[in-house]
Structure formats: structure tokens, C-alpha cells
GUMAR-691213 format. One record per residue: residue number from 1; residue in three letters; x, y negated, z negated of N, C-alpha, C in turn. Coordinates in Angstrom, 2 decimals, m for minus. Example, Ala and Ser with C-alpha at 12.3 -4.5 7.8 and 13.67 -1.06 7.14 Angstrom:
   nr  rest      n.x      n.y      n.z     ca.x     ca.y     ca.z      c.x      c.y      c.z
    1   ALA    13.19     5.69    m7.80    12.30     4.50    m7.80    13.20     3.30    m7.80
    2   SER    12.85     2.25    m7.08    13.67     1.06    m7.14    12.90    m0.03    m7.87
//
This chain:
   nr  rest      n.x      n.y      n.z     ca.x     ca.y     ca.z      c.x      c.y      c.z
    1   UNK   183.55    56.51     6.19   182.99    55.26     6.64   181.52    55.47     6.96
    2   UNK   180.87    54.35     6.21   178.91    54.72     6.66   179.11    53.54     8.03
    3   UNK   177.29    54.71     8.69   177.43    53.35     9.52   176.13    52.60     9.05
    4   UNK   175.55    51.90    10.01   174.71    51.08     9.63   173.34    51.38     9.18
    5   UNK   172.97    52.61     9.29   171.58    53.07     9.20   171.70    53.63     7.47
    6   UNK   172.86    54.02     7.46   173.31    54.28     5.73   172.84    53.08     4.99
    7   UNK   172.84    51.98     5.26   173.06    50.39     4.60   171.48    49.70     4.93
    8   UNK   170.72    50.47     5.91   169.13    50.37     6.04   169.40    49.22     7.15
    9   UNK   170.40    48.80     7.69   170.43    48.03     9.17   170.15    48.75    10.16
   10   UNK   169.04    48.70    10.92   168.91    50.03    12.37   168.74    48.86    13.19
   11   UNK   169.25    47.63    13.10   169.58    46.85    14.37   168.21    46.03    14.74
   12   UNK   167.44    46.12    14.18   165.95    45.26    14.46   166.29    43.86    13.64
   13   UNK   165.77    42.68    14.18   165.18    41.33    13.71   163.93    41.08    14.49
   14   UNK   163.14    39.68    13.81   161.92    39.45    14.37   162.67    37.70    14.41
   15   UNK   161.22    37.37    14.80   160.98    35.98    15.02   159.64    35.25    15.31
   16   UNK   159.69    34.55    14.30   157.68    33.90    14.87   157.44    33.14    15.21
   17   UNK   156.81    33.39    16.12   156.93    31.95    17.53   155.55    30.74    16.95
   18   UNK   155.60    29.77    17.15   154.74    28.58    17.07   153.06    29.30    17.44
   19   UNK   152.87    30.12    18.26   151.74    30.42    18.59   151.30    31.39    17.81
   20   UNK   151.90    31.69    17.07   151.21    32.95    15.81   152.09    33.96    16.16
   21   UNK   152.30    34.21    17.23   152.91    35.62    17.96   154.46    36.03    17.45
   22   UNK   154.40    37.02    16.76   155.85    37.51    16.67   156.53    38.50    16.94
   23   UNK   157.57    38.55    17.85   158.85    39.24    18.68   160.00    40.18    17.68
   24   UNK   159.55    41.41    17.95   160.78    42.35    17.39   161.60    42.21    18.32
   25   UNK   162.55    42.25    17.72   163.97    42.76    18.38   164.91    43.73    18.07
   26   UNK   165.17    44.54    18.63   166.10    45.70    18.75   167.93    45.16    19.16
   27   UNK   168.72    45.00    18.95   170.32    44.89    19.01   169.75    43.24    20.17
   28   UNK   168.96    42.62    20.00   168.76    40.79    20.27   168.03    41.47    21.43
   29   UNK   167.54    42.67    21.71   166.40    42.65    22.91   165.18    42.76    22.49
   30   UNK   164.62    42.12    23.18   162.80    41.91    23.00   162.26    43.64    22.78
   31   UNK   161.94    44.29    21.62   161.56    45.96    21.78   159.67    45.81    21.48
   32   UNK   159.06    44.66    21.06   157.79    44.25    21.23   157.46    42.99    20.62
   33   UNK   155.96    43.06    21.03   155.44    41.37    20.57   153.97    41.65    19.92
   34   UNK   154.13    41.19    18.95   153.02    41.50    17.96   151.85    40.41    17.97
   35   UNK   150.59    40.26    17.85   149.88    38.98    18.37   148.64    39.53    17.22
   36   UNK   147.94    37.96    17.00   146.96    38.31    16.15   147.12    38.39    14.69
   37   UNK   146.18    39.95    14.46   146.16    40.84    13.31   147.02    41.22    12.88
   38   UNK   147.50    41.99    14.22   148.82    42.90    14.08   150.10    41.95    13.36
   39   UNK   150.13    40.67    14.20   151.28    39.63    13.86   151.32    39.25    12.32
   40   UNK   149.75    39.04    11.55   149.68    38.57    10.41   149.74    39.41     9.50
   41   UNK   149.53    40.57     9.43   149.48    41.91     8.80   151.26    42.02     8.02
   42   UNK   151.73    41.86    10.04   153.30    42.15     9.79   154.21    41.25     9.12
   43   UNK   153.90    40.10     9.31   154.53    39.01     8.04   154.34    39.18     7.02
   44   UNK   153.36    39.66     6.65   152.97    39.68     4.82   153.66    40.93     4.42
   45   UNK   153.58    42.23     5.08   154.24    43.24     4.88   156.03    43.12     4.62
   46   UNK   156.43    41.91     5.36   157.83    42.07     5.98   158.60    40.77     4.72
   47   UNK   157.76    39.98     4.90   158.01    38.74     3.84   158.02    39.26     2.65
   48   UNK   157.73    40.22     1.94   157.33    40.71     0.46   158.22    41.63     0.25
   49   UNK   159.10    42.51     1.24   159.68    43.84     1.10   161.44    43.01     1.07
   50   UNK   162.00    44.61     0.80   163.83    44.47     1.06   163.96    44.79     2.57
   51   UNK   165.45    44.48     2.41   165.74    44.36     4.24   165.56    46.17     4.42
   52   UNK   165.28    46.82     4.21   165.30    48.62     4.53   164.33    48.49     4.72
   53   UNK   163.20    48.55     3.98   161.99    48.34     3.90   161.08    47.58     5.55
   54   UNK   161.47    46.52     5.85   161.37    45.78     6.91   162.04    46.16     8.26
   55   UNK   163.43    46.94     8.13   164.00    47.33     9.14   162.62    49.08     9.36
   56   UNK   162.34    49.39     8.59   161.54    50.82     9.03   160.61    50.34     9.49
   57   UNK   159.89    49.44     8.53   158.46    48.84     9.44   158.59    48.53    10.49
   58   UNK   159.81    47.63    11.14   159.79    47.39    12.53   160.33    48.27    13.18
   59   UNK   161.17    49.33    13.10   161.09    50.30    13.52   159.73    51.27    13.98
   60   UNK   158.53    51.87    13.21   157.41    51.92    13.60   156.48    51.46    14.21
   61   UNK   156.12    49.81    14.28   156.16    48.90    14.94   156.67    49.07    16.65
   62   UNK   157.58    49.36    16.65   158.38    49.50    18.05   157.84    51.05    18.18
   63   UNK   157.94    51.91    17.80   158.17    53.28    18.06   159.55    53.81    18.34
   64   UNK   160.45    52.86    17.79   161.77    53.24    17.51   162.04    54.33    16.84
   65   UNK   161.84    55.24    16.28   161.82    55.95    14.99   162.16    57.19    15.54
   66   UNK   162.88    58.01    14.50   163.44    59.88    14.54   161.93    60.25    14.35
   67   UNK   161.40    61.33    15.39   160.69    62.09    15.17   161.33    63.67    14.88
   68   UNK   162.20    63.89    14.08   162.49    65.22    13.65   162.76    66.27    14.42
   69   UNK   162.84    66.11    15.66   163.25    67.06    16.82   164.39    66.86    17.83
   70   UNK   165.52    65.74    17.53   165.99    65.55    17.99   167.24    66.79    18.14
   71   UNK   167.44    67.61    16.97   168.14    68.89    16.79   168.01    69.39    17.76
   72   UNK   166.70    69.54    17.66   166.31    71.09    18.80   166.34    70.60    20.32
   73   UNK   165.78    69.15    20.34   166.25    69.00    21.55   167.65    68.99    22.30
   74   UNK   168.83    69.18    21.60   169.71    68.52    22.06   170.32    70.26    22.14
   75   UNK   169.94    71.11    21.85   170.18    72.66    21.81   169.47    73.19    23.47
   76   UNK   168.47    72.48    23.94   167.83    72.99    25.01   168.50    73.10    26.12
   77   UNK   168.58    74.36    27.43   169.50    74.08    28.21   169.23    73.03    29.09
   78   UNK   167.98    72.06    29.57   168.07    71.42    30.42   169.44    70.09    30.09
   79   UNK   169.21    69.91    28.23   170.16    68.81    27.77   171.36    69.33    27.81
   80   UNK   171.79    70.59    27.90   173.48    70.94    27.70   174.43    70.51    28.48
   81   UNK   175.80    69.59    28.04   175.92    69.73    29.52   176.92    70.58    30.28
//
């Protein structure tokens, strides 16, 4: 059985509010709010791509993302339990 990150769902949606401003969301919680540049940048990027594609961007976006050390961290004794 895959789970969802296999299928490029990592649980992010957006939404663009009337004022230009648009709201990531992480599992329906607010994880940031994009305004401006940043906001218009991210529509054109997000509107043009596949849903994988859009789920990573907002993933980076947030700073949601595997930075590659989660291995080693989870080996350290302060994390053992």
C-alpha cells in the first residue's frame, strides 16, 4: 500500500483571497500567506504545473520540505528513546 507522498499529495492546498493575497495550507491549516510578488509569481507557477509539481512548490514555499538528515537525526542519542 503507497501512501500519499508516493501519489505527489503531501497534504498542501492554497486559496486566493479577493485582496491578491494567497494562503497555503498544510492538512486545512494556515502553514503561510503569500502577498504581492511572492503571491503572483506563485499562481503562475502553480496554475501551469501538475498537482506534484504544485504540491513541492508549496511545500518550499512553507519550508515544509525533507532536508536529508532526518536519518541521522533520528540515530542521535538525545532522539532515542
Amino acid at each position: 500500500m503507497s501512501g500519499p507522498a508516493e501519489h505527489g499529495d503531501l497534504g498542501f492546498t492554497w486559496r486566493a483571497r479577493k485582496s491578491g493575497d494567497v494562503e497555503v495550507l498544510h492538512h486545512g491549516r494556515l502553514a503561510a500567506t503569500l502577498r504581492g510578488a511572492k503571491a503572483a509569481a506563485f499562481l503562475a507557477d502553480v496554475e501551469g504545473g501538475d498537482v506534484s509539481g504544485a504540491q513541492q512548490l508549496m511545500a518550499r514555499v512553507t519550508g515544509n520540505y525533507r532536508r536529508g538528515n532526518e536519518r541521522t537525526a533520528k540515530r542521535h542519542p538525545r532522539n532515542r528513546g
